[in-house]
N, C-alpha and C positions, 0 to 999 in steps of 0.2 A: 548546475541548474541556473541560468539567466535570472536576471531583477525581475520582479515578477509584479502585476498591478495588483493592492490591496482592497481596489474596489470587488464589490460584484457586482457581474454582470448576469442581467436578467438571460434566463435560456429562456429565448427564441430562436427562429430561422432568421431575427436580423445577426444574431452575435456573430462577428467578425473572426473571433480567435479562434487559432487552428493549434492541435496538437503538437507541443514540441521536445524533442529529446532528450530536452534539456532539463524542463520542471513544469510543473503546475500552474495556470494563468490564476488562482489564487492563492489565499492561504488553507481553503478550507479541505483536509482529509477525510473525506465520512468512513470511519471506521467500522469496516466490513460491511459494507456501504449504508445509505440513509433504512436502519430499520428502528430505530427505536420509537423514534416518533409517527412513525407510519404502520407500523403491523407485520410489514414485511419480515419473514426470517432474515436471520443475518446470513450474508454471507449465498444470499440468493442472487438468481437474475433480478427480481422482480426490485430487490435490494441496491440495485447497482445500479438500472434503469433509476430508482428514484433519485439515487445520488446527481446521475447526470439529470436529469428534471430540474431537479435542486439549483443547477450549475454549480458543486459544487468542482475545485480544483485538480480534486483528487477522489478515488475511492478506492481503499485501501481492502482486500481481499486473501487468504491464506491457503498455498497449495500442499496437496500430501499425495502419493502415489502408490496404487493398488498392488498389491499381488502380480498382478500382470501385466503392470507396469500403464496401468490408464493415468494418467492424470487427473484430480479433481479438487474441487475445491468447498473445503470446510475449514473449521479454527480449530476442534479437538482432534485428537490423535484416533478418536472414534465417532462413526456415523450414524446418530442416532443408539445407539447402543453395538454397532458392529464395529470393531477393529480395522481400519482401512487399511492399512500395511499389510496385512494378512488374508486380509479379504479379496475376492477378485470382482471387477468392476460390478456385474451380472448381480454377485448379492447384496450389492450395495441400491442397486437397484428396486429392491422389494421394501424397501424404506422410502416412504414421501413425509416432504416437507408439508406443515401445516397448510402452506398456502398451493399447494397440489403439485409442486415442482419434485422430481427430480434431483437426485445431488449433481449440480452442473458440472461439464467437464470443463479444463482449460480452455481448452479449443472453442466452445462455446460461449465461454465469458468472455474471450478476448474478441471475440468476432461480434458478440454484442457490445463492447466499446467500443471498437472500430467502427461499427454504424453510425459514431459520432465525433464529433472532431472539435473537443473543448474536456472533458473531464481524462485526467489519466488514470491509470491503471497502477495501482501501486500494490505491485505482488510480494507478498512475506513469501518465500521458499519455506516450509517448516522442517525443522531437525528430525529427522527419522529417531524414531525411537529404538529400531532395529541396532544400525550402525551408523558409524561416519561415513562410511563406501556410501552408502544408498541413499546419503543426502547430498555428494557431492555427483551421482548417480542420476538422485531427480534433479537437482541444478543444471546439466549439460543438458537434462530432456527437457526445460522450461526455456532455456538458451534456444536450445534448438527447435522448438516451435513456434518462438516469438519471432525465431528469424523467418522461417517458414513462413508463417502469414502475414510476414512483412510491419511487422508492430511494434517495431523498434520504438517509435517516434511516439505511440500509447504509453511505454512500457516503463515504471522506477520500477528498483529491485528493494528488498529490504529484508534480512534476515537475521537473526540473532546469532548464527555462528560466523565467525569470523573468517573460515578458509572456503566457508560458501561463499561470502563478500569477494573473498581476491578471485576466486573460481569465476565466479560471474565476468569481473574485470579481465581475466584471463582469454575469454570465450568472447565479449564485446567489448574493446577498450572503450567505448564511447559511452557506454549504458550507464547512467545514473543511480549508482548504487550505496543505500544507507546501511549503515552498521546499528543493530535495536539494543544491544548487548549495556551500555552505557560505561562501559571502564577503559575505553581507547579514549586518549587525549584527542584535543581537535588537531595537534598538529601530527600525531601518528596518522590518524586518518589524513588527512592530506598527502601525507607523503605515499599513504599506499591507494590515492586517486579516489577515495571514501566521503561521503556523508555522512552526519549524525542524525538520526531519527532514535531518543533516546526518553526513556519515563521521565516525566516530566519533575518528579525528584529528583532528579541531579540537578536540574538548574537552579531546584528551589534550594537545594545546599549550599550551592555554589554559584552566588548571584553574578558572577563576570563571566560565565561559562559560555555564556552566550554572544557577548559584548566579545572576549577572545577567539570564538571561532567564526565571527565575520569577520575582526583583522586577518585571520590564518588563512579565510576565503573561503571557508566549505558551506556548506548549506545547514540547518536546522531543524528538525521537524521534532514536535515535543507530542509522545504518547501516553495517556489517552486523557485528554483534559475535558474535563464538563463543567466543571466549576467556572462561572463567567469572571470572578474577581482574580483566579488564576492566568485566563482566559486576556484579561484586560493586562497583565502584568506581564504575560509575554509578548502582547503586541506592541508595550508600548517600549519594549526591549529591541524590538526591530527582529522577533522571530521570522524565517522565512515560512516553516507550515506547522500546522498545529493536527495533528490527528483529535478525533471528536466522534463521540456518541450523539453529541448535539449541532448535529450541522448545520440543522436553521437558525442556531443562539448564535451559533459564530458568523455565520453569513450577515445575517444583522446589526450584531459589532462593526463588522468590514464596512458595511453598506450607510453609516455615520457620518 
């Protein structure tokens, strides 16, 4: 991920900066995009759109895949009370979100990021709960339609299992992929072309964690931080991104 500016920038149609393959143009992740402080479900369109509003860097979103092999995206392992692994897209569909959506597909979230060229897309892969097959299974089908719709340059990856991580690297050597898991060193990850996107307790354990894997060169992103005095102590650590339920608390830190 390239040196990244810690200002923010106001979203308008003046902002300049164009999406890049590399990272995020700030520090700010809205995890599972901007819903906390707006009403939005998480993990909606409606969620992601506000992220980009927001401007903020990044918004971070979680994919799982159907019975019949749809793609979609939620954070539990079930949709409103249905099983999405076992379910096929159809009855997934007899469930709405508070705010009248739909459980959105990939295909659709990603094509509603594309409609903008400043916020990226930072997709958790979730671990099948079935098997390993079926996770390394939806990983080549998330590869393969990012490539598809040309979204490389939207697109960080980020997953808690580790041979989805090299999977991913495997399928795009170029794609920018974090490790969630937090027990790889920063220089394992380096060496297997990885970033750290890790709970934000390990670095509180381990206060050089952070200071050692900018020497090492990889990137950082610490999840899921709301606390501002937390918030203050990683940026004055030179964190590269911070995942956030409070992505206008951290926008306004930046904006200082």
């Amino acid at each position: 991920m390239v040196s990244m500016a810690t200002g923010l920038l106001a979203c308008t149609a003046s902002k300049q900066s164009i999406v890049s393959k590399n990272h995020p143009p700030n520090k700010v992740i809205a995890h599972r995009g901007a819903f906390k402080n707006t009403g939005f479900p998480e993990n909606s369109i409606a969620s992601l759109q506000a992220a980009i509003k927001l401007g903020c860097g990044g918004s971070e979103f979680d994919i799982h895949m159907t019975s019949d092999e749809v793609l979609v995206i939620n954070h539990d392992d079930k949709f409103l009370g249905l099983p999405i692994e076992t379910s096929i897209y159809t009855q997934l569909l007899q469930k709405t979100l508070p705010n009248g959506e739909k459980i959105p597909t990939l295909e659709n979230y990603i094509k509603t990021g594309m409609s903008q060229h400043y916020t990226k897309l930072i997709a958790e892969i979730k671990t099948s709960v079935i098997s390993k097959e079926r996770s390394l299974q939806l990983t080549q089908k998330v590869v393969d339609l990012v490539k598809k719709l040309k979204a490389e340059d939207w697109v960080t990856y980020i997953s808690f299992d580790y041979d989805v991580c090299k999977k991913i690297k495997q399928l795009d050597p170029g794609a920018p992929v974090q490790y969630l898991n937090g027990d790889a060193s920063a220089e394992k990850l380096k060496a297997d072309g990885l970033d750290a996107d890790y709970h934000y307790s390990v670095f509180e354990k381990d206060k050089n964690w952070i200071a050692n894997a900018k020497k090492t060169g990889i990137i950082v992103n610490a999840w899921t931080v709301n606390d501002p005095e937390i918030m203050d102590e990683f940026l004055a650590q030179g964190i590269d991104l911070i995942t956030t339920n409070e992505p206008e608390l951290l926008l306004k830190k930046l904006k200082k």
